[in-house]
C-alpha positions as CSV (number, residue, x, y, z in Angstrom):
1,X,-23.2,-17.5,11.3
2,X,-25.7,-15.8,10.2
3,X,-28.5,-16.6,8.0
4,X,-28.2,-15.1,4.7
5,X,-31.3,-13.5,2.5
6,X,-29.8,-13.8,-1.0
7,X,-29.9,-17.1,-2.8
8,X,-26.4,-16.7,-3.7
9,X,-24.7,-16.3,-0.4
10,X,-27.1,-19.1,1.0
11,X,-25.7,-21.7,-1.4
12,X,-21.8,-20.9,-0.7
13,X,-22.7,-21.3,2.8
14,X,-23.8,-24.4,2.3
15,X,-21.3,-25.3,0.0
16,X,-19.1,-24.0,3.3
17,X,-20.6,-26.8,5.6
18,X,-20.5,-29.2,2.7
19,X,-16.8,-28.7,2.5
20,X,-16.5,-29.1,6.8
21,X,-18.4,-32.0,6.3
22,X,-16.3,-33.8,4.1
23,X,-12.9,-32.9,6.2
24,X,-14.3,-35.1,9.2
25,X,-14.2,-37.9,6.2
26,X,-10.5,-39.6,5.0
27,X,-11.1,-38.1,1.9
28,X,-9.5,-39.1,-1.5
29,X,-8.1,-37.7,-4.2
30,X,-11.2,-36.8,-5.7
31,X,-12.3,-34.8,-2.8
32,X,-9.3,-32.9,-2.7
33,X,-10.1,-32.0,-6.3
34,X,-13.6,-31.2,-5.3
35,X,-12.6,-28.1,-3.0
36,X,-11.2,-26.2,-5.9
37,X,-13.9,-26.8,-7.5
38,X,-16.0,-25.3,-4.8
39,X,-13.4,-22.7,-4.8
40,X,-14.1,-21.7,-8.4
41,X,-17.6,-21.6,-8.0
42,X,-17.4,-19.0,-5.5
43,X,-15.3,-17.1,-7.5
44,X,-17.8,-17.5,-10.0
45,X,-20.7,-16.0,-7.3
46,X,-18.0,-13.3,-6.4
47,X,-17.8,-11.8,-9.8
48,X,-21.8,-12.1,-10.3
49,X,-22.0,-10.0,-6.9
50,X,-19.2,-7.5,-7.9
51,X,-21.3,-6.9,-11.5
52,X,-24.5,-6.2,-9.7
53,X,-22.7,-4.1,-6.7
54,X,-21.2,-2.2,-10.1
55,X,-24.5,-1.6,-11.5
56,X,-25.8,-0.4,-8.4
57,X,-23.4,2.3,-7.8
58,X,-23.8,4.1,-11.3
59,X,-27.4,4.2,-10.2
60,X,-26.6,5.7,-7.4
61,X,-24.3,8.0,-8.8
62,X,-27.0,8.9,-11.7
63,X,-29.7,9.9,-9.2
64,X,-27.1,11.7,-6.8
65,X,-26.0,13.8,-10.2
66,X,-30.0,14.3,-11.1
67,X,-30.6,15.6,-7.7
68,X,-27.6,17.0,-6.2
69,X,-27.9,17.6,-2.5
70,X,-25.0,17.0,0.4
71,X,-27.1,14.2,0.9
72,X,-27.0,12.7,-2.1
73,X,-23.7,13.1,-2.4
74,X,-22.8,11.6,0.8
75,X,-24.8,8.4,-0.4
76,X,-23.0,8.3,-3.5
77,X,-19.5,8.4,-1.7
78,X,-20.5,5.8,1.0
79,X,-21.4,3.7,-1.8
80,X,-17.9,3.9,-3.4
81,X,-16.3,3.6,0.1
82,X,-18.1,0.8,0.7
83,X,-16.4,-0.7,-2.4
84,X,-13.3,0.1,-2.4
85,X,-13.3,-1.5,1.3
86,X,-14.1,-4.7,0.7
87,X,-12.1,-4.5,-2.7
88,X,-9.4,-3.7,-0.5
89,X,-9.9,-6.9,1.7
90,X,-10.1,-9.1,-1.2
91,X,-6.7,-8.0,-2.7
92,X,-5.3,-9.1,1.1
93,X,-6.5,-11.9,0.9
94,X,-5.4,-12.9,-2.7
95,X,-2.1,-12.5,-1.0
96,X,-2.3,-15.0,1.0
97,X,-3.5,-17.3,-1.8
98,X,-0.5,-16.7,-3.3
99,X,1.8,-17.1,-0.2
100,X,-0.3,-20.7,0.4
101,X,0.1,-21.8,-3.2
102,X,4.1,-21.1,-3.4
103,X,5.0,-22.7,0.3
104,X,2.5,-25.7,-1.2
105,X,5.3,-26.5,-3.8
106,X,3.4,-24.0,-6.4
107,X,1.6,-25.8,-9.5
108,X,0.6,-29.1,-9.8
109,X,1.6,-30.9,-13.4
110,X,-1.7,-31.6,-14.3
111,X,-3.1,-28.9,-13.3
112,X,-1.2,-25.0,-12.6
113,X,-4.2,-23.6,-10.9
114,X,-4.0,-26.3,-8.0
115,X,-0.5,-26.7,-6.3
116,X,1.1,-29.6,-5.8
117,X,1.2,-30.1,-1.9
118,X,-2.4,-30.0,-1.9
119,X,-3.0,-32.8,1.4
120,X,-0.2,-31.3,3.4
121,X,-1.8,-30.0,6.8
122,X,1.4,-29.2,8.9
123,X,2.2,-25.8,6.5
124,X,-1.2,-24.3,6.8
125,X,-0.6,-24.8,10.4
126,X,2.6,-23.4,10.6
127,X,1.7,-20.4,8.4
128,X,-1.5,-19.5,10.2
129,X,-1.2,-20.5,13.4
130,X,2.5,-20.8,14.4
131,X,3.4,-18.0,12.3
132,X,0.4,-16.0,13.7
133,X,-1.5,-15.4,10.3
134,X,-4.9,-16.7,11.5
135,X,-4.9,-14.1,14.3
136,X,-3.9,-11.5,11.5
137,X,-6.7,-12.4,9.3
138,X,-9.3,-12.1,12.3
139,X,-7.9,-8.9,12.9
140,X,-8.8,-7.6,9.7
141,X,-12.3,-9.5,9.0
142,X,-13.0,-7.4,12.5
143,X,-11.7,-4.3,11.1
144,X,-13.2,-4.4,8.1
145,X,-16.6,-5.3,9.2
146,X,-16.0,-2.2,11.3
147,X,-15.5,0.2,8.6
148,X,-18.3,-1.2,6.7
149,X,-20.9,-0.4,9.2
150,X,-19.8,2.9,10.4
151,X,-20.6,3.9,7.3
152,X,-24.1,3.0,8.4
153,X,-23.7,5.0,11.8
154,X,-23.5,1.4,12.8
155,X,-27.0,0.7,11.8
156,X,-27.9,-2.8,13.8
157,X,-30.2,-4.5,11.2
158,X,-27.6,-3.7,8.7
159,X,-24.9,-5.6,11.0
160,X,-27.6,-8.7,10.6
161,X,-27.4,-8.7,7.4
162,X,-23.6,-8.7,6.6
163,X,-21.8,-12.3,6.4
164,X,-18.6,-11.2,6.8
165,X,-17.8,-11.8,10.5
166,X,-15.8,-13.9,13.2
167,X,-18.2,-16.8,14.2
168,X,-18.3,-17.9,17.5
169,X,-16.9,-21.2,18.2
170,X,-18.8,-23.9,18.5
171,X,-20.2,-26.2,22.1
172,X,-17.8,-29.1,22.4
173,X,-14.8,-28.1,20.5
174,X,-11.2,-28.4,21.3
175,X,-9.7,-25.3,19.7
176,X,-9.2,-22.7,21.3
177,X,-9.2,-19.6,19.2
178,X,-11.2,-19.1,15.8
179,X,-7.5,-19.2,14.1
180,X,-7.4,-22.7,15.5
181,X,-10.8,-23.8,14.6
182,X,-10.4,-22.3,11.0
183,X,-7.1,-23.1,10.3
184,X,-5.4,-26.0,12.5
185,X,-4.7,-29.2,11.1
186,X,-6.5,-27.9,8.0
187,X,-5.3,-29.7,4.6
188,X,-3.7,-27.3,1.9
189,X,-6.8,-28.1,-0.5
190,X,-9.1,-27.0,2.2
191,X,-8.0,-23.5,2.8
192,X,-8.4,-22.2,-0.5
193,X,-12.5,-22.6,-0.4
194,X,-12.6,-20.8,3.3
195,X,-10.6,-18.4,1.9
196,X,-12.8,-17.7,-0.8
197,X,-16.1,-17.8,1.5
198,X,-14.1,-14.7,3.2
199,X,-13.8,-12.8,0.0
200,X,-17.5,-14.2,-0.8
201,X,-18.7,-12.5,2.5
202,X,-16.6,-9.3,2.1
203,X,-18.5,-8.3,-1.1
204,X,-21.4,-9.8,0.1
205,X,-21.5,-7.1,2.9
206,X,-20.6,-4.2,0.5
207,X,-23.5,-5.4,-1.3
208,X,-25.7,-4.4,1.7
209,X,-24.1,-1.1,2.1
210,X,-24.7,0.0,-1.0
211,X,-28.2,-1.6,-1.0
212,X,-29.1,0.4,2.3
213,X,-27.5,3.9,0.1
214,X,-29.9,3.2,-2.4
215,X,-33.0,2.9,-0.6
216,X,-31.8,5.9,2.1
217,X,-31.8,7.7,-1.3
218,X,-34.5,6.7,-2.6
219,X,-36.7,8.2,0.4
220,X,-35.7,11.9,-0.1
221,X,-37.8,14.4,-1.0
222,X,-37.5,16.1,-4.2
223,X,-38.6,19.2,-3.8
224,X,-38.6,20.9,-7.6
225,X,-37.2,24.7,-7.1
226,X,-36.0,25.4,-10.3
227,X,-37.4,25.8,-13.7
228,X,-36.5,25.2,-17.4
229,X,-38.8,25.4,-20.9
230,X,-39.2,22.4,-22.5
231,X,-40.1,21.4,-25.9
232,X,-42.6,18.3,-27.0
233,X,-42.5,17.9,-31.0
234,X,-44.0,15.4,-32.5
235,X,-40.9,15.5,-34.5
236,X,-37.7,17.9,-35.3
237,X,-37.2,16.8,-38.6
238,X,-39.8,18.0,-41.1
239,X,-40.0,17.5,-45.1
240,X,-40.6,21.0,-46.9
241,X,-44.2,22.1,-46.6
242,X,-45.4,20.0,-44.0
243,X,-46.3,22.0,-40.3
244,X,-43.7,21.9,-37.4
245,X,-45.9,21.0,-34.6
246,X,-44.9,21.4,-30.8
247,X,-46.4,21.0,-27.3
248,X,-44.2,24.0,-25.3
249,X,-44.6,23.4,-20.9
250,X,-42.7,24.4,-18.0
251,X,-40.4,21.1,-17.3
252,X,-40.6,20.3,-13.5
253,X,-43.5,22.4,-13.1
254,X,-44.8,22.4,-9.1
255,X,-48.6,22.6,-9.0
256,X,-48.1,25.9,-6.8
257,X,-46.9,27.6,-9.6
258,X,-49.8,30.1,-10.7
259,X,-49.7,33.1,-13.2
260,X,-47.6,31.3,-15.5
261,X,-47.3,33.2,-19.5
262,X,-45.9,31.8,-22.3
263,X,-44.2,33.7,-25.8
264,X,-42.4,32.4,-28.6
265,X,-41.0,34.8,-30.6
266,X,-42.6,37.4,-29.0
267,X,-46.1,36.4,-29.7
268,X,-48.0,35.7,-26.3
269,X,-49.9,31.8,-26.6
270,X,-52.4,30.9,-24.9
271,X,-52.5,28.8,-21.7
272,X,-54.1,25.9,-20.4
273,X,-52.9,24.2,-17.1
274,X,-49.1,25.2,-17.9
275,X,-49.8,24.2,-21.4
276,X,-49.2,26.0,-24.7
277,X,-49.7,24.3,-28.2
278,X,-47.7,26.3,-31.0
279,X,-47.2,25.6,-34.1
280,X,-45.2,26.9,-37.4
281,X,-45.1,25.9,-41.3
282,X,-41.9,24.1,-42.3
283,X,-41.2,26.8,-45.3
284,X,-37.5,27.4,-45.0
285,X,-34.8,24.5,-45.6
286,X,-32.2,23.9,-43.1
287,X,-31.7,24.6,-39.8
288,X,-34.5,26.9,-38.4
289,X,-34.9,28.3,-34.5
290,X,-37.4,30.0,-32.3
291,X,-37.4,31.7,-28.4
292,X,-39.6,30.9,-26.1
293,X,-40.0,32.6,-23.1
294,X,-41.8,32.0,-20.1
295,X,-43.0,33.9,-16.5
296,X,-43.5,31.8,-13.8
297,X,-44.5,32.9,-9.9
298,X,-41.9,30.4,-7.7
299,X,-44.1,29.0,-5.4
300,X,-40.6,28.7,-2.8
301,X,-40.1,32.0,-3.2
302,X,-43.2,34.3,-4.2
303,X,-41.1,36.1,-7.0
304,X,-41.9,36.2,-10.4
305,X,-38.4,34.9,-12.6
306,X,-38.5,34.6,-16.3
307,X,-36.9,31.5,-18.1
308,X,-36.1,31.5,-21.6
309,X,-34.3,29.6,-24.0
310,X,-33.3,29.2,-27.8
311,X,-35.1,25.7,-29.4
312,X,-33.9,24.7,-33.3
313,X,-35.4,22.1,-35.3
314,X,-34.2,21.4,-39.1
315,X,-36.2,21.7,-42.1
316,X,-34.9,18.7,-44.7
317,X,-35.6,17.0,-48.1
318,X,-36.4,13.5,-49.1
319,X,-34.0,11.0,-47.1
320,X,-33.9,7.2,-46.7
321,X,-34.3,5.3,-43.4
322,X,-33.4,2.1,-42.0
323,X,-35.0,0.4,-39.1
324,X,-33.9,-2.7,-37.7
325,X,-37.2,-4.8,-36.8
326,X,-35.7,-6.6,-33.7
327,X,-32.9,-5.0,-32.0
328,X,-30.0,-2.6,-33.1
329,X,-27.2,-5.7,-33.7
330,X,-27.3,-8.2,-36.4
331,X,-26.7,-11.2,-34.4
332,X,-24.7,-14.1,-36.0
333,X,-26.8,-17.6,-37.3
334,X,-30.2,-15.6,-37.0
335,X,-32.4,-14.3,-39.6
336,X,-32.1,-10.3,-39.2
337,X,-34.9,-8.3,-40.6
338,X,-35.1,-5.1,-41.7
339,X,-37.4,-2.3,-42.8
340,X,-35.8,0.5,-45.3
341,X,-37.8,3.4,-46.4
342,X,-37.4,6.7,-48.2
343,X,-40.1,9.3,-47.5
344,X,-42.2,9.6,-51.0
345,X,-39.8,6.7,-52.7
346,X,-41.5,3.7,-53.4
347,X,-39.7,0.7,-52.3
348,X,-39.4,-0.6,-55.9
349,X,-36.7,2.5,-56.7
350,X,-34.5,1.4,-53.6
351,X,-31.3,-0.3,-53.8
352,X,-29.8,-1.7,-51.1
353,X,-26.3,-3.8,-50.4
354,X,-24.3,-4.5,-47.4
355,X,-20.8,-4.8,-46.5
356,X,-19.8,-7.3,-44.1
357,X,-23.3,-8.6,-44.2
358,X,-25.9,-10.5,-46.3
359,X,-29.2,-9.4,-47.4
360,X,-32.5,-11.1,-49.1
361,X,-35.3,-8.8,-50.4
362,X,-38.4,-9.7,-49.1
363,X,-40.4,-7.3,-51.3
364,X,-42.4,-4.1,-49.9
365,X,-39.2,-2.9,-48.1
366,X,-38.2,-5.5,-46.1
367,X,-35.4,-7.5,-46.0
368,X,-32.9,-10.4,-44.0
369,X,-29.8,-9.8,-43.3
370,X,-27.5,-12.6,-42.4
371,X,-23.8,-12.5,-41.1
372,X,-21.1,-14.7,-40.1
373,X,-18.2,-13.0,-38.6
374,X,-18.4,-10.4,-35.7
375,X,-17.3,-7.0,-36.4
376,X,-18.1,-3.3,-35.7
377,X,-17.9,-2.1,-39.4
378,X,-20.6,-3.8,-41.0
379,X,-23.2,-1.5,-43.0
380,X,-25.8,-1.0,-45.2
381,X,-26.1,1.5,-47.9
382,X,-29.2,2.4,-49.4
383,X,-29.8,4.7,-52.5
384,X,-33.2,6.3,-53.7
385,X,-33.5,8.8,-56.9
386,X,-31.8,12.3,-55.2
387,X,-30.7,10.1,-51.9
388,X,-27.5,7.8,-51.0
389,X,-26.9,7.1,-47.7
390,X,-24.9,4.2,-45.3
391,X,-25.7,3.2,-42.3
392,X,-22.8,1.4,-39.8
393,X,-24.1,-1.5,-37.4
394,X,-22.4,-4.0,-35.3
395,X,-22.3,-7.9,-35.7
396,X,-22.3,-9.9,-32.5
397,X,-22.4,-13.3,-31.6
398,X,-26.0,-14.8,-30.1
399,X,-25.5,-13.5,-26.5
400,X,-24.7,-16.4,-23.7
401,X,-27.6,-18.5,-23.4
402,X,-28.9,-19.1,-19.3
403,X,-27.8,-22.6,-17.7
404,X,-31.3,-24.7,-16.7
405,X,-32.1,-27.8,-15.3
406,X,-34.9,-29.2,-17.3
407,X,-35.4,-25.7,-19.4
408,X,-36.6,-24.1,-16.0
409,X,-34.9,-24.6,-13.2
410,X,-31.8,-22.2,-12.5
411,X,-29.6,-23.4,-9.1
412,X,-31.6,-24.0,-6.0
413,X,-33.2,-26.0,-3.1
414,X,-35.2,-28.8,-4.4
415,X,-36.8,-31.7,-3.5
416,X,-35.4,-35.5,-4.1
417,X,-39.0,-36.2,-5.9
418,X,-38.8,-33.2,-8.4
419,X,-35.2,-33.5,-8.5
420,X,-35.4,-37.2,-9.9
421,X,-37.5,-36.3,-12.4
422,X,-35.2,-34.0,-14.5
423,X,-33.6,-35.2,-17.6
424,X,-31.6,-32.8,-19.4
425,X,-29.7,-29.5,-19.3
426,X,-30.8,-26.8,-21.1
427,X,-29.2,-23.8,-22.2
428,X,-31.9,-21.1,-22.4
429,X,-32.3,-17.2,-24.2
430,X,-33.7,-15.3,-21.9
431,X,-35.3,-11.9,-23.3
432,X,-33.9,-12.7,-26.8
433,X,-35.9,-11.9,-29.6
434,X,-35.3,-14.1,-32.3
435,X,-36.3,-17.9,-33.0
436,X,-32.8,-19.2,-31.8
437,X,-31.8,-22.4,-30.0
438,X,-28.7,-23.5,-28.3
439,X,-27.7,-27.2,-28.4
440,X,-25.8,-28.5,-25.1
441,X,-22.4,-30.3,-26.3
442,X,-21.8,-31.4,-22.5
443,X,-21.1,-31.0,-19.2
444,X,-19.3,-32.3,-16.1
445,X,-21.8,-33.5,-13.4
446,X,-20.4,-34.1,-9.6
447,X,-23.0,-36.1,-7.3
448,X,-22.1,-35.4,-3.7
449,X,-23.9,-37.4,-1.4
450,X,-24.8,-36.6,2.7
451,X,-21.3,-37.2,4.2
452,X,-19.8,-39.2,1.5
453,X,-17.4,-38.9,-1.3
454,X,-18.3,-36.9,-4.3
455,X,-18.9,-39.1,-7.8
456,X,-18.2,-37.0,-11.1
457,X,-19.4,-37.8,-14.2
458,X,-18.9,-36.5,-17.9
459,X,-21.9,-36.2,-19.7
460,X,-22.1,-35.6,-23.5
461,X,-25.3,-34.5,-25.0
462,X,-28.0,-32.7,-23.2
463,X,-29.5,-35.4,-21.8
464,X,-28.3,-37.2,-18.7
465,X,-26.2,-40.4,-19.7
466,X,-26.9,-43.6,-18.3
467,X,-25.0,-43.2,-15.5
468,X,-25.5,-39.5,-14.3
469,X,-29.3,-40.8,-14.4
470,X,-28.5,-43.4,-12.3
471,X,-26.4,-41.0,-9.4
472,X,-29.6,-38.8,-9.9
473,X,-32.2,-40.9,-9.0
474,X,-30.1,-41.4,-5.5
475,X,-30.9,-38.2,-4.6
476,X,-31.8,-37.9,-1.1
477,X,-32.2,-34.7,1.5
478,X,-28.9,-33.1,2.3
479,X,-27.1,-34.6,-0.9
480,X,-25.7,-32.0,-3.7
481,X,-25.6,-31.9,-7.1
482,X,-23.3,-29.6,-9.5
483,X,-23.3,-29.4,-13.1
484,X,-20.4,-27.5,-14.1
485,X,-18.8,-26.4,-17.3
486,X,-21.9,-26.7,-19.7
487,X,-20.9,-26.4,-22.9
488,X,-23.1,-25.5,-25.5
489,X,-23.3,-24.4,-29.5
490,X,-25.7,-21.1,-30.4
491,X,-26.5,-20.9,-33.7
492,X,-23.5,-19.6,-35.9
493,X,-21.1,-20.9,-33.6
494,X,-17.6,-22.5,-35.0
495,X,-17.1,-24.0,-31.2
496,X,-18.5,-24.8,-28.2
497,X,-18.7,-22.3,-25.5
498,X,-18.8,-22.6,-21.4
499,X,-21.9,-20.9,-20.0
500,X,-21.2,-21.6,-16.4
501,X,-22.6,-24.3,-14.0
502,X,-25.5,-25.0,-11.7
503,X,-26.1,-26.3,-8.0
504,X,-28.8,-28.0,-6.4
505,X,-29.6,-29.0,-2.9
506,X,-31.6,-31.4,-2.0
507,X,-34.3,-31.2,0.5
């Protein structure tokens, strides 16, 4: 198996060994529970990895649009490919979780995500070994992993860095195939996690394809071989009788490129280092336009091409404006403020209300707005002598707050001494602006000790109970520690919400 660089696949390979760890063990009820919840929390890693592998192809397919080339392209598509391959193994494999969770009896009473025939080991072996599945599942883990790095030209660092792969079996053991040693004797409850580590792996590996598009992208050479005027104003919206001001260049402009003459309206400007400053007085109300025009040598080519274009900008009156200090949102159980204006009002002649909001003058022009239900209609109207105007903004909820141990520590590798001396979950805002806390209501805290049985706890509060303190100060090196459903209230909040879980191994 090979040795993972991203903190994410490291821990659900560890949670991996964890889990063939504990089936040497006569385990309980309890730890039959446990691999579901190990299966969940890959699920959980799975979707983090297919949002970033999302992200990362409408980057890529940005900078293939801004830069079109057959290269580019290509990248883009390989990308996708690499996608919609291991999207493709995933669905095949969901079908066999559905296959194992209907010949296990299908949902449990207490629970209908785990089925009911959870310890049974002679149907897995049937199903994958008798019945040949195993040998069907190798085939495609092969054959997948195949397809993935020819899109690489079969590039051999990229085939270090992919997870999903057929291990070779290890000194010593009695099976005789990697069906057998993956699947034989293997309780119903058990399957489901390896299962998921599979799906884990698959869009672990298109996670690396896509990362090696990227940066094979990101080392082409933009060469810049066309040209277009472009138009710096200090601001397209002018109040009758003040100056329209505008810095006029070549956009793109190579530093080849000699003999370069700019117009507007016909009149020649003068140049400075592919620079021209014009300017114009704002006399005429409404929309108002000008040509520029512009000779340029191409330093590709040696010919001279002319590039011109139409530019507007619009004259107004008076009008009123609205700026939203911190973000564009009002967020729910924050103080919101606001800044309105109205060029050459003073702020005592404004009125302002809201709909679907609250506001509280603050005097000079600024105001709070509160709000207690999300919606996307809310607005604020603001009227000045000559002027009315509404302006529509959303309400949200205070985004998810980040999982920590101790108000710092996301999952990780940590060791028993620093471990020990946490305390509490924290539930923190990352990059939000506003003075907001979030108060953890509780979560559910599973010790699971070096070879040994795992001990869950529920903890109310954010502060570690009595007894999860107590499991805690156990910790020793190879032991693990999950906190899982942490629940918390964010200011505004009518319930508590589930911000995900945490892991911790110890070393």
């Amino acid at each position: 198996m090979s040795i993972p660089k991203e903190p994410r696949q490291l821990m659900i390979n560890l949670m991996y060994l964890v889990l063939t760890a504990l089936l040497a063990l006569n385990v309980s009820a309890e730890v039959m529970n446990a691999f579901f919840s190990l299966d969940k929390g890959m699920k959980n890693s799975r979707d983090i990895v297919q949002r970033n592998n999302d992200a990362m192809i409408n980057g890529i397919n940005e900078q293939a649009k801004a830069y079109p080339s057959p290269k580019n392209d290509e990248l883009a598509n390989k990308a996708k490919e690499a996608q919609r391959i291991a999207d493709e193994f995933v669905t095949y494999m969901d079908g066999i979780r559905t296959k194992l969770f209907e010949i296990a009896k299908g949902p449990s009473k207490d629970n209908p995500d785990i089925p009911q025939d959870i310890r049974n080991k002679d149907v897995t072996t049937n199903l994958f070994i008798n019945e040949g599945l195993g040998n069907e599942i190798e085939s495609r883990i092969k054959e997948t992993r195949e397809k993935l790095l020819a899109l690489t030209d079969n590039n051999p660092e990229i085939a270090k860095a992919l997870p999903l792969e057929i291990e070779q079996l290890p000194p010593g053991t009695e099976m005789k195939t990697w069906a057998e040693f993956k699947f034989k004797q293997m309780p119903v409850a058990a399957v489901f996690p390896i299962v998921g580590k599979m799906q884990s792996d698959a869009k672990s590996s298109a996670s690396a394809i896509i990362n090696w598009a990227a940066e094979q992208m990101g080392k082409i050479d933009i060469k810049f071989d066309a040209f277009q005027p472009a138009v710096s104003a200090e601001k397209s919206y002018v109040i009758q009788g003040e100056k329209y001001s505008a810095d006029i260049f070549l956009s793109a402009f190579s530093t080849k490129a000699d003999n370069v003459s700019i117009s507007v309206n016909g009149s020649s400007l003068p140049v400075k280092e592919g620079l021209a400053h014009w300017e114009t007085s704002a006399s005429r109300l409404g929309e108002n336009s000008f040509n520029v025009s512009i000779n340029v040598k191409n330093p590709l080519t040696g010919e001279m091409k002319n590039y011109s274009k139409e530019f507007k900008y619009e004259v107004g009156q008076r009008s009123v404006a609205v700026q939203l200090d911190k973000m564009n949102v009002f967020y729910i159980g924050v103080d919101n403020p606001i800044s309105v204006s109205a060029a050459g009002v003073s702020s005592n002649d404004l009125k302002v209300s809201g709909s679907g909001v609250s506001l509280s003058n603050k005097g000079g022009g600024h105001y709070i707005v509160t709000a207690t239900t999300p919606t996307n209609d809310a607005s604020i109207t603001v009227s000045a002598p000559g002027v009315s105007q509404t302006f529509k903004y959303r309400v949200k909820r205070i985004p998810d707050p980040v999982p920590m141990l101790g108000a710092k520590h996301k999952s990780k590798q940590m060791g028993n001494g620093e471990f020990k001396a946490q305390t509490f979950v924290d539930g923190v805002l990352e990059s939000f602006d506003f003075d907001a806390r979030c108060e953890i209501v509780g979560f559910e805290f599973t010790y699971l000790p070096k070879r040994q049985d795992p001990i869950v706890r529920t903890n109310g509060g954010k502060r570690f109970s009595g007894d999860v303190t107590e499991q805690v100060n156990k910790a020793k090196p190879g032991d693990a520690y999950f906190f899982d459903d942490i629940k918390c209230k964010c200011p505004g909040d009518a319930a508590a919400r589930n911000i995900g879980g945490l892991a911790f191994k110890i070393k």
